[in-house]
N, C-alpha and C positions, 0 to 999 in steps of 0.2 A: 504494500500500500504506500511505502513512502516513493517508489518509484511516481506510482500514477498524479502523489500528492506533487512532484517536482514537476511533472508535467503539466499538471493545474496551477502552478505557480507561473510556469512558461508563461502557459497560454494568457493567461491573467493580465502578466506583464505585457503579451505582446497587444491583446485584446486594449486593455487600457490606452498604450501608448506612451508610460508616462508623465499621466496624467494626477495630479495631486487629488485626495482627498475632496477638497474644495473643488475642484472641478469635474468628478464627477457625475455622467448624465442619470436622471431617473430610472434607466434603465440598468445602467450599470449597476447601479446599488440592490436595484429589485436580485439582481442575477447575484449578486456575493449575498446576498440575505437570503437568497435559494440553497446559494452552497453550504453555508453556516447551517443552514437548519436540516440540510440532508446528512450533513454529519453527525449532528445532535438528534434526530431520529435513527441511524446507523448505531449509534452510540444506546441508544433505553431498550432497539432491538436487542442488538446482540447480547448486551448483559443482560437481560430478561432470557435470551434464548439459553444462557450459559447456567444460568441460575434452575433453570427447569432442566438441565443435563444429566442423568446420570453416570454414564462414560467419562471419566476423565480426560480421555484426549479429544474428546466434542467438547467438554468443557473451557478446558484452556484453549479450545482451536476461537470459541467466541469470547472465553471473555483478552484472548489477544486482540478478537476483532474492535473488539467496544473500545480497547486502548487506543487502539491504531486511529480509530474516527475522532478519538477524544486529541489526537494528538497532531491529527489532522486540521481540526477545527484550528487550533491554539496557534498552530504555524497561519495560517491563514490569517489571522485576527493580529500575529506578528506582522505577518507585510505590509497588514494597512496602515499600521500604527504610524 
């Protein structure tokens, strides 16, 4: 997942342009409040999923996932800053 996350960062950057915070367009912000929340839904799935597991290696396989998303978000929410 951190691959795919550097590659959303790519695109991010390339998509933006650039472009500071302050500028911005309405849509751009709807799309990074898309991704932020696709993460943060990824994130209450998979620990939910992991939590109902009894397998241990199904277990750790989600609750690695729910990290990964959590950690995804945070880097995301890092670039804007």
């Amino acid at each position: 997942m951190i691959v795919q996350t550097l590659i959303l960062l790519r695109t991010i950057i390339y998509f933006l342009g650039g472009k500071n915070m302050a500028n911005l367009s309405e849509l751009d912000l709807q799309n990074l409040r898309h991704l932020m929340g696709g993460y943060d839904v990824t994130h209450c799935k998979m620990k939910e999923y992991a939590e109902c597991a009894s397998d241990t290696k199904v277990k750790q396989f989600f609750e690695k996932g729910a990290q990964s998303a959590m950690q995804n978000k945070q880097q995301l929410m890092e670039f804007l800053q």
